[in-house]
DRENTORKOL-3810 file (N, C-alpha, C; in nm, 4 decimals):
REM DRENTORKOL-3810
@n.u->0.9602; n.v->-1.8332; n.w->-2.8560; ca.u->0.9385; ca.v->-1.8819; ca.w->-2.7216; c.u->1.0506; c.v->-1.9733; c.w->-2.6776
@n.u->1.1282; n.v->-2.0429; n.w->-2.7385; ca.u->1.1760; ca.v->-2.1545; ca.w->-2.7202; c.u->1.3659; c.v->-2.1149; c.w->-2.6753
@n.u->1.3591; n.v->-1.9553; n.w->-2.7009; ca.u->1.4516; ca.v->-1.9278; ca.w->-2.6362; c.u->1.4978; c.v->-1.8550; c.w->-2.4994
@n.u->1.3341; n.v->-1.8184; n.w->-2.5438; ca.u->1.3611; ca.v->-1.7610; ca.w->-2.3350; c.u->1.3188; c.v->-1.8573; c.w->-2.2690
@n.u->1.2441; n.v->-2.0121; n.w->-2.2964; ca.u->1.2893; ca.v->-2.1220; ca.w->-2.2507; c.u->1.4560; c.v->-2.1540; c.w->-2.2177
@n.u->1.4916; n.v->-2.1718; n.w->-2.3154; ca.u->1.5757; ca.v->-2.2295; ca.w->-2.3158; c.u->1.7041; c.v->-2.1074; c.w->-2.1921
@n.u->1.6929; n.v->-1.9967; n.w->-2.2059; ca.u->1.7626; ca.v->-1.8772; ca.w->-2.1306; c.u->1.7021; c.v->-1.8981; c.w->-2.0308
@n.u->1.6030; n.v->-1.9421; n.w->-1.9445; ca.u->1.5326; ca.v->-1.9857; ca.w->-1.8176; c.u->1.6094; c.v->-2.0975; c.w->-1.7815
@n.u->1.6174; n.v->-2.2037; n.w->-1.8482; ca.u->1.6136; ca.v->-2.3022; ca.w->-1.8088; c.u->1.7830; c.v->-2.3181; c.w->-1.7305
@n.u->1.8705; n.v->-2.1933; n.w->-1.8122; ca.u->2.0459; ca.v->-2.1965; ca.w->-1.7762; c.u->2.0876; c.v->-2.0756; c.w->-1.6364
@n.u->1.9518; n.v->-2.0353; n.w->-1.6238; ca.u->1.9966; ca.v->-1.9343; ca.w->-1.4801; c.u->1.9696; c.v->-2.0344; c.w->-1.3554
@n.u->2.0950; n.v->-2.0126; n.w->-1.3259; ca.u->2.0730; ca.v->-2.1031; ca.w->-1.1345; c.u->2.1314; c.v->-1.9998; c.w->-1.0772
@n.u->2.0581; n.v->-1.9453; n.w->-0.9465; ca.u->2.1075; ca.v->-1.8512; ca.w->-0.8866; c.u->1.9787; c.v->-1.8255; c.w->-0.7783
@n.u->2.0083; n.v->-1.7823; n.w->-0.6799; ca.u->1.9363; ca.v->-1.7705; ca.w->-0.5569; c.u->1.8689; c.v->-1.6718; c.w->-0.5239
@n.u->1.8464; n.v->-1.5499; n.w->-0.6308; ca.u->1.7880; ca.v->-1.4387; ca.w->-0.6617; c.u->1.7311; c.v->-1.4333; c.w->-0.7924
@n.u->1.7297; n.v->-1.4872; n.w->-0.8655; ca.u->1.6385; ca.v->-1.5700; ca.w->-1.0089; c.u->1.5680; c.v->-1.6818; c.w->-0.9752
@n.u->1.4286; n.v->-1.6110; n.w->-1.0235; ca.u->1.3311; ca.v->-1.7123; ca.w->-1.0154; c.u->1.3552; c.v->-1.8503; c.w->-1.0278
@n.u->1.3392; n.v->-1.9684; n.w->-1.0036; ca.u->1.3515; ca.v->-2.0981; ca.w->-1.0537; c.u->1.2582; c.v->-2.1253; c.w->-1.1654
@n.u->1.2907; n.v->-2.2087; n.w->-1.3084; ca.u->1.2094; ca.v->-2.2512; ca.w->-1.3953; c.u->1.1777; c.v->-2.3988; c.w->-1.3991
@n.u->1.0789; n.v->-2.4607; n.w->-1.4332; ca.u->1.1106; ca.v->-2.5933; ca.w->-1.4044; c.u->1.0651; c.v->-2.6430; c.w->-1.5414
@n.u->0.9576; n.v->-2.5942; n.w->-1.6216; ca.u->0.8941; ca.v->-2.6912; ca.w->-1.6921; c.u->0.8287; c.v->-2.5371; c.w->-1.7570
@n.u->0.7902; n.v->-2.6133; n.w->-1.9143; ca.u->0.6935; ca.v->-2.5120; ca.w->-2.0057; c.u->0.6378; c.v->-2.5861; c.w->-2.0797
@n.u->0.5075; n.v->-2.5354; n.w->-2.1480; ca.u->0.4316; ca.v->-2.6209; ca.w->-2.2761; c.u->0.3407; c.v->-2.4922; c.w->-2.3580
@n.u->0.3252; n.v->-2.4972; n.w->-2.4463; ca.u->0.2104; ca.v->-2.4506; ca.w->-2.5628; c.u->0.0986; c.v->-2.5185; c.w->-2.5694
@n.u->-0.0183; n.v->-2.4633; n.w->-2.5281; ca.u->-0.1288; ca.v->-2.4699; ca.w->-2.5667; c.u->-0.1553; c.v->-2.4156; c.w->-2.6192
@n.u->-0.1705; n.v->-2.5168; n.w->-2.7533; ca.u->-0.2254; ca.v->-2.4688; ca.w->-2.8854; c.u->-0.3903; c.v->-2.4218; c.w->-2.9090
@n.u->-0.4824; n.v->-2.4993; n.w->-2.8655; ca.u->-0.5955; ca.v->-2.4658; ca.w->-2.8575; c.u->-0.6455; c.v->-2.3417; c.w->-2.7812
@n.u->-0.6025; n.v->-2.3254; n.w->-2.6696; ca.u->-0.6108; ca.v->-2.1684; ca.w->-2.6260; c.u->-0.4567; c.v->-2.0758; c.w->-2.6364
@n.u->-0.4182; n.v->-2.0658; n.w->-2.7327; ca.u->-0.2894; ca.v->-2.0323; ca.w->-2.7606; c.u->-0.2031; c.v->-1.9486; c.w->-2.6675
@n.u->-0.1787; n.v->-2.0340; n.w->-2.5608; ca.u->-0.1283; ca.v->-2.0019; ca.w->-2.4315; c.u->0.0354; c.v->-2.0452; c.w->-2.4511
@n.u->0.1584; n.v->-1.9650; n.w->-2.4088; ca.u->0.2348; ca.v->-2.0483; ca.w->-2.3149; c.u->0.2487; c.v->-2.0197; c.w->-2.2046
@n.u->0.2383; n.v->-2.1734; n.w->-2.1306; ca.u->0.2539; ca.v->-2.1719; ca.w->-1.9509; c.u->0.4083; c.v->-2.1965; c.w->-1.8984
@n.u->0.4387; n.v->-2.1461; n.w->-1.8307; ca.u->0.6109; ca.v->-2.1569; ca.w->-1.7435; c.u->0.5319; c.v->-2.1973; c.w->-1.5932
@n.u->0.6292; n.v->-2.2970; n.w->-1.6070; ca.u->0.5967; ca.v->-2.3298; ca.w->-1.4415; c.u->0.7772; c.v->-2.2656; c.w->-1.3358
@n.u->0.7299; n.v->-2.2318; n.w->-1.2499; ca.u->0.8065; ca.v->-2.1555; ca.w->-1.1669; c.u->0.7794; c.v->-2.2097; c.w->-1.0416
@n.u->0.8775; n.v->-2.1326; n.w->-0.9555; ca.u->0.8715; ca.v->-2.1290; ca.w->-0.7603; c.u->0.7538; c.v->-2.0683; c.w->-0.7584
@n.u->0.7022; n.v->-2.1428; n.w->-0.6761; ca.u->0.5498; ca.v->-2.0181; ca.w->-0.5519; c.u->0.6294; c.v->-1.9471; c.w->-0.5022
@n.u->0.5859; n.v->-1.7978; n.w->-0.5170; ca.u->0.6349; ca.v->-1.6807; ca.w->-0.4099; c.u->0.4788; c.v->-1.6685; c.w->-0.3492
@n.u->0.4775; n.v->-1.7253; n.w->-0.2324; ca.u->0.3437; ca.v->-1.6637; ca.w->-0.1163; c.u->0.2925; c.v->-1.5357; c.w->-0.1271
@n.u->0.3868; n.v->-1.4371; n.w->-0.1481; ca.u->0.3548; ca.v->-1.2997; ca.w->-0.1202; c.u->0.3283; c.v->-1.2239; c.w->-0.2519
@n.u->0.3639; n.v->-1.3158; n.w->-0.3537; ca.u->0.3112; ca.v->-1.2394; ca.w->-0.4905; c.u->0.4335; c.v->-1.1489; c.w->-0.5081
@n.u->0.4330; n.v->-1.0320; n.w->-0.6069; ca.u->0.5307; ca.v->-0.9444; ca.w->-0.6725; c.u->0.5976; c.v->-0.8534; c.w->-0.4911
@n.u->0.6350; n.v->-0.7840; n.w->-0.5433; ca.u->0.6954; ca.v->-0.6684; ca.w->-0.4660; c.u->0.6128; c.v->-0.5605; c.w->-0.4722
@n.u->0.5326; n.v->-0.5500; n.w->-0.6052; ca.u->0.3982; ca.v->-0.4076; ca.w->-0.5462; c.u->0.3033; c.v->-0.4705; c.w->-0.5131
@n.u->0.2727; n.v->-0.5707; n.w->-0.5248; ca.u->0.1563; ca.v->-0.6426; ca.w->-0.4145; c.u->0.1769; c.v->-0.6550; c.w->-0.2908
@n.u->0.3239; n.v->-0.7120; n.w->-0.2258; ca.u->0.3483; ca.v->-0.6737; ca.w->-0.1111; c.u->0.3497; c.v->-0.5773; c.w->-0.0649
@n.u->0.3793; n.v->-0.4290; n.w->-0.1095; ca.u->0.4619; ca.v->-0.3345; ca.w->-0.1066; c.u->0.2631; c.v->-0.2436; c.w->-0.0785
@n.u->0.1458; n.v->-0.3016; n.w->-0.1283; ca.u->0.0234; ca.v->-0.2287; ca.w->-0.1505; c.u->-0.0201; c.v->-0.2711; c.w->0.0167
@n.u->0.0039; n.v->-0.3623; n.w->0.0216; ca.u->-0.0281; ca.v->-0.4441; ca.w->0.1955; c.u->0.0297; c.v->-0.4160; c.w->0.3030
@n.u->0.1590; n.v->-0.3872; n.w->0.2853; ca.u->0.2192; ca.v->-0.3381; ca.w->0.3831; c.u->0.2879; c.v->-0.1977; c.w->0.3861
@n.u->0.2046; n.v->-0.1285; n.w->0.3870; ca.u->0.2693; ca.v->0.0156; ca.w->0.4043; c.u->0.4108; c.v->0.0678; c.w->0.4812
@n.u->0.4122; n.v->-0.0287; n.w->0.5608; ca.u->0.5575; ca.v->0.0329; ca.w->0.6572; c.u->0.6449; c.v->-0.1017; c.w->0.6659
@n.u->0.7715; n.v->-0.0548; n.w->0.5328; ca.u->0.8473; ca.v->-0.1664; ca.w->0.5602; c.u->0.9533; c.v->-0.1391; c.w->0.6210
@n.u->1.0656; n.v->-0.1656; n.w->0.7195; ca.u->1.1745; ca.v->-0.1752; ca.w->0.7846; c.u->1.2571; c.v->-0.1522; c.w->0.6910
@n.u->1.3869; n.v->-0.0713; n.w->0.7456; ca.u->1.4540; ca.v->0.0128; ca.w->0.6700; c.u->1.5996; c.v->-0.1459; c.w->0.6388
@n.u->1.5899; n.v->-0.2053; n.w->0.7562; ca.u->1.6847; ca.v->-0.3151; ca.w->0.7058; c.u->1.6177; c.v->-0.4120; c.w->0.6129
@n.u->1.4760; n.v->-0.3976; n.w->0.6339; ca.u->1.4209; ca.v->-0.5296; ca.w->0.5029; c.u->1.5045; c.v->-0.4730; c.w->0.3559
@n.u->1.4414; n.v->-0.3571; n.w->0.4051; ca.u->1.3989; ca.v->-0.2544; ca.w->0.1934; c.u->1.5942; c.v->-0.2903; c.w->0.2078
@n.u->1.6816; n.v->-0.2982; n.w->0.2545; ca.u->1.8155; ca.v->-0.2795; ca.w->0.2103; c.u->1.8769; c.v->-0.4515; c.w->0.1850
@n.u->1.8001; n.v->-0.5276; n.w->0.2838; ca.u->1.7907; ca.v->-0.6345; ca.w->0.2338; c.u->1.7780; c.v->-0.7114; c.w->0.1040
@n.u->1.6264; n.v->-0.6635; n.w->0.0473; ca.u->1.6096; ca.v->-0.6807; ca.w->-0.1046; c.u->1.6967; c.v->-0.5852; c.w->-0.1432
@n.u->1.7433; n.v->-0.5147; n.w->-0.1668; ca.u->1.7904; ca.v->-0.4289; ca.w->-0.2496; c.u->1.9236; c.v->-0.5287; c.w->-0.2583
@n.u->2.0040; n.v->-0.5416; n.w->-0.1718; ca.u->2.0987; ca.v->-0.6460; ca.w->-0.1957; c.u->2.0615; c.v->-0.7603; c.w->-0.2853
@n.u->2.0186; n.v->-0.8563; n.w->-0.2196; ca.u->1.9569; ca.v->-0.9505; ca.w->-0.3106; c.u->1.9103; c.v->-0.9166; c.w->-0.4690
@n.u->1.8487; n.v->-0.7783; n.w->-0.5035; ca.u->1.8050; ca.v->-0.7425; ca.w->-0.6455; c.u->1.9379; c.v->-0.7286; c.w->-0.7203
@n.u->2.0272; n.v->-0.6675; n.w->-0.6150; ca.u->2.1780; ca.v->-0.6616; ca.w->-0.7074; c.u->2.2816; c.v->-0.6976; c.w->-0.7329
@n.u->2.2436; n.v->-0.8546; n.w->-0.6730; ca.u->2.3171; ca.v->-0.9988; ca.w->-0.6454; c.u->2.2694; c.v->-1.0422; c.w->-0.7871
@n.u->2.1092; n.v->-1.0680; n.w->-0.7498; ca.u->2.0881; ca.v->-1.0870; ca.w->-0.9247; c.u->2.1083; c.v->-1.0637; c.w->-1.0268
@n.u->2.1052; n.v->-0.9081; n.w->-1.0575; ca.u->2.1366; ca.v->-0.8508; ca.w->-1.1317; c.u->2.2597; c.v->-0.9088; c.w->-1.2148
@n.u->2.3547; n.v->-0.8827; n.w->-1.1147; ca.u->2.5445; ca.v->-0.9028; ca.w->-1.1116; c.u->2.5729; c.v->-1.0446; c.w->-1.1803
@n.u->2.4543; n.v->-1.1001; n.w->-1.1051; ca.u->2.4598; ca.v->-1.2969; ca.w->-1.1727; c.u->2.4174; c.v->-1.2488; c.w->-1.3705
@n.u->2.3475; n.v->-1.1679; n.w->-1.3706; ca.u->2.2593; ca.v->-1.1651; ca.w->-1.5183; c.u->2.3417; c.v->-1.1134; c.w->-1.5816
@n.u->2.4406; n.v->-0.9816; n.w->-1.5567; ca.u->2.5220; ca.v->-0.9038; ca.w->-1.6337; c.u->2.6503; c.v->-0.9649; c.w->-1.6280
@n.u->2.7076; n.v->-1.0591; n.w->-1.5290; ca.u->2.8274; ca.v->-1.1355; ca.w->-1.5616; c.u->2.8270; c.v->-1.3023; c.w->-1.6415
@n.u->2.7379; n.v->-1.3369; n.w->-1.6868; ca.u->2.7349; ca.v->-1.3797; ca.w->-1.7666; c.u->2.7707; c.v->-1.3548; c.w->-1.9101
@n.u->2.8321; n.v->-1.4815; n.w->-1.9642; ca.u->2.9171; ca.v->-1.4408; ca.w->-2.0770; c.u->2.8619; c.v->-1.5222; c.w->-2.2372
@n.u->2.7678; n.v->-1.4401; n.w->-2.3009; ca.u->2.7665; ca.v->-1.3076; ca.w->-2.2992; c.u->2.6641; c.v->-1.2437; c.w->-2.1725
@n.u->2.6396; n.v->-1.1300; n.w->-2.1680; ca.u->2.5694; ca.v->-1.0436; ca.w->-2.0714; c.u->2.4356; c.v->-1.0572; c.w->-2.0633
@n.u->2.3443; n.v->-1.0951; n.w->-1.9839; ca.u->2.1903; ca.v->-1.1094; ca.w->-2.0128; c.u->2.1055; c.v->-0.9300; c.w->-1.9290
@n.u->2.1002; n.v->-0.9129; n.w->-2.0156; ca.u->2.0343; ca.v->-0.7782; ca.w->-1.9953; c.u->1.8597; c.v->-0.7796; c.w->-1.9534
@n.u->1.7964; n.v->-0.7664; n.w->-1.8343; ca.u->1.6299; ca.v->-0.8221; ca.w->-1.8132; c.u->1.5632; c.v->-0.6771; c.w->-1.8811
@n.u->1.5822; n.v->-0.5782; n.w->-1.9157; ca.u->1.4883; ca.v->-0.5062; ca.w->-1.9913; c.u->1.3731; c.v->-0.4602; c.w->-1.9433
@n.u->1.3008; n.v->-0.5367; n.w->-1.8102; ca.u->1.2016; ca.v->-0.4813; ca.w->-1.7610; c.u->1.1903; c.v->-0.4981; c.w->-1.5909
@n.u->1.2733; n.v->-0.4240; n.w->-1.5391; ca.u->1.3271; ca.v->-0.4427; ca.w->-1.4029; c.u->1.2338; c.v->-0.3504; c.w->-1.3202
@n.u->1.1265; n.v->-0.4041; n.w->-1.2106; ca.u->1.0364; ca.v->-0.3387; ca.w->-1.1727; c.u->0.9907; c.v->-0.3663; c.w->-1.0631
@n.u->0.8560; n.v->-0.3191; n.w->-0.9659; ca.u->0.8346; ca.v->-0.4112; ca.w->-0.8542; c.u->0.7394; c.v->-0.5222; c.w->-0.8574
@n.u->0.6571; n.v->-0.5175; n.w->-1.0125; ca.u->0.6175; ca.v->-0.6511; ca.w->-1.0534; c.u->0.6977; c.v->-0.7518; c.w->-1.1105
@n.u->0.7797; n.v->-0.7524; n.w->-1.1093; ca.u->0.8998; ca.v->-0.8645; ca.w->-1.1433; c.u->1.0059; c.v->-0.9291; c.w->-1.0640
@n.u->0.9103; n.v->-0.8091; n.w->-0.9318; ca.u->1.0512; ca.v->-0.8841; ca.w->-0.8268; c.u->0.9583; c.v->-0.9688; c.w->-0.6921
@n.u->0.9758; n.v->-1.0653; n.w->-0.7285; ca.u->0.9153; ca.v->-1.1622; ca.w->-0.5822; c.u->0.9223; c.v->-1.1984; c.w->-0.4398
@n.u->0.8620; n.v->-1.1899; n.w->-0.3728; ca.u->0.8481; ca.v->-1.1929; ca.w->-0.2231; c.u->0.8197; c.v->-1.3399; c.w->-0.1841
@n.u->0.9225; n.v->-1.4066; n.w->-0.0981; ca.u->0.8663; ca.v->-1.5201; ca.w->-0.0745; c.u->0.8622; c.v->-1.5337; c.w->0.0818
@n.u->0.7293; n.v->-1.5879; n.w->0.1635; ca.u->0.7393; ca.v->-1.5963; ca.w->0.2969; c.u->0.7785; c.v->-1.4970; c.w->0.3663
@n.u->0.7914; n.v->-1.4798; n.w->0.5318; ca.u->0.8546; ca.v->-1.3790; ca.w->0.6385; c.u->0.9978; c.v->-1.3996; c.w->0.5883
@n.u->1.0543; n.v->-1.4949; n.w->0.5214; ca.u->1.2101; ca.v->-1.4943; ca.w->0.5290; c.u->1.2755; c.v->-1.3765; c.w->0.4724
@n.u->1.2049; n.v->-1.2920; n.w->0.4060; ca.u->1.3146; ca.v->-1.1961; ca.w->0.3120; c.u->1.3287; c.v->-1.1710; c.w->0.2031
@n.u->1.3060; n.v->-1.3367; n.w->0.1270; ca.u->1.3671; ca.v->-1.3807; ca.w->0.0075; c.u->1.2903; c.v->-1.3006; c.w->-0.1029
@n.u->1.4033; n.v->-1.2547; n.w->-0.1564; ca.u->1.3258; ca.v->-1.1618; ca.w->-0.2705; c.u->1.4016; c.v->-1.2570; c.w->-0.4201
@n.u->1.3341; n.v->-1.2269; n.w->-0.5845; ca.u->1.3855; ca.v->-1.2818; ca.w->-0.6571; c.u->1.3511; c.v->-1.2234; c.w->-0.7805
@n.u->1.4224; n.v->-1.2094; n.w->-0.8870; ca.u->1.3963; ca.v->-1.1500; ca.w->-1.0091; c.u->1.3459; c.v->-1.2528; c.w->-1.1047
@n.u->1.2230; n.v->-1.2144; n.w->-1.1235; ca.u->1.1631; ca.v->-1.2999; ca.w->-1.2496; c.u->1.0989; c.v->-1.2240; c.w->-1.3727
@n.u->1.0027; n.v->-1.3045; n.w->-1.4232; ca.u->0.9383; ca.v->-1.2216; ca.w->-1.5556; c.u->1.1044; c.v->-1.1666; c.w->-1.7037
@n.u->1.1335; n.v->-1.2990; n.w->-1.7349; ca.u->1.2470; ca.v->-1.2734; ca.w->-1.8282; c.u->1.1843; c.v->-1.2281; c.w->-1.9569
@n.u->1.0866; n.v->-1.2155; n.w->-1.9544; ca.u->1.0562; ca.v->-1.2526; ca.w->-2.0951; c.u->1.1055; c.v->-1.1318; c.w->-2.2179
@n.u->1.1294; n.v->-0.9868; n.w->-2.1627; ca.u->1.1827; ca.v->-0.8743; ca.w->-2.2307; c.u->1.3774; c.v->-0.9244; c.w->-2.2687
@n.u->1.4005; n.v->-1.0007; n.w->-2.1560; ca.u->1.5874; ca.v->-1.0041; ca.w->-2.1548; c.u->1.6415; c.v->-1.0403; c.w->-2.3124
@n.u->1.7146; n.v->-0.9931; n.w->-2.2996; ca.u->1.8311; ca.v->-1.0298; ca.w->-2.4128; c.u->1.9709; c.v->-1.0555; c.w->-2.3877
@n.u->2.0189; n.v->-1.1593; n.w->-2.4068; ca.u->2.1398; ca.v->-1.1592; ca.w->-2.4180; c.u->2.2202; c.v->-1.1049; c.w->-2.5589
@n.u->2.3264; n.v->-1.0060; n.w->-2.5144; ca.u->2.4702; ca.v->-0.9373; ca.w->-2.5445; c.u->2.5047; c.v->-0.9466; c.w->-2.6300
END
């Protein structure tokens, strides 16, 4: 656990989730990550609600997914996310803002 902490804690980037804080609970053998609120939940939760999205939104995120991406694979070494999907990609507010989270498959290079 303490390294995809620690691999959370070194991505800053405007299309990666924000991490702020983690702990182990031992008694219900949980670990919790605290993160950004995305309002709108994943991208197939949005994506189940709104049937008709605008052809400049969908190209919108798509930019933004491969801004991220570009931030993850130019890193040195390369962080590879392993499970790239529309539950991993976040919707925040009317603004647009889309963001890649759910690291927990990545590996770095």
């Amino acid at each position: 656990m303490s390294s995809q902490v620690y691999l959370l804690m070194s991505l800053k980037h405007d299309n990666i989730i924000k991490f702020y804080n983690s702990w182990v609970d031992d008694m219900n053998k949980t670990i919790n990550l605290i993160t950004e609120l995305f309002t709108f939940g994943s991208l197939r939760q949005y994506r189940k609600k709104h049937k008709n999205v605008d052809l400049k939104a969908l190209k919108n995120w798509a930019k933004q997914i491969l801004r991220g991406l570009h931030y993850l694979h130019s890193h040195n070494p390369p962080i590879i996310h392993r499970d790239l999907k529309c539950d991993n990609i976040f919707v925040n507010g009317n603004n647009g803002e889309v963001k890649i989270g759910d690291l927990g498959l990545a590996i770095v290079m």
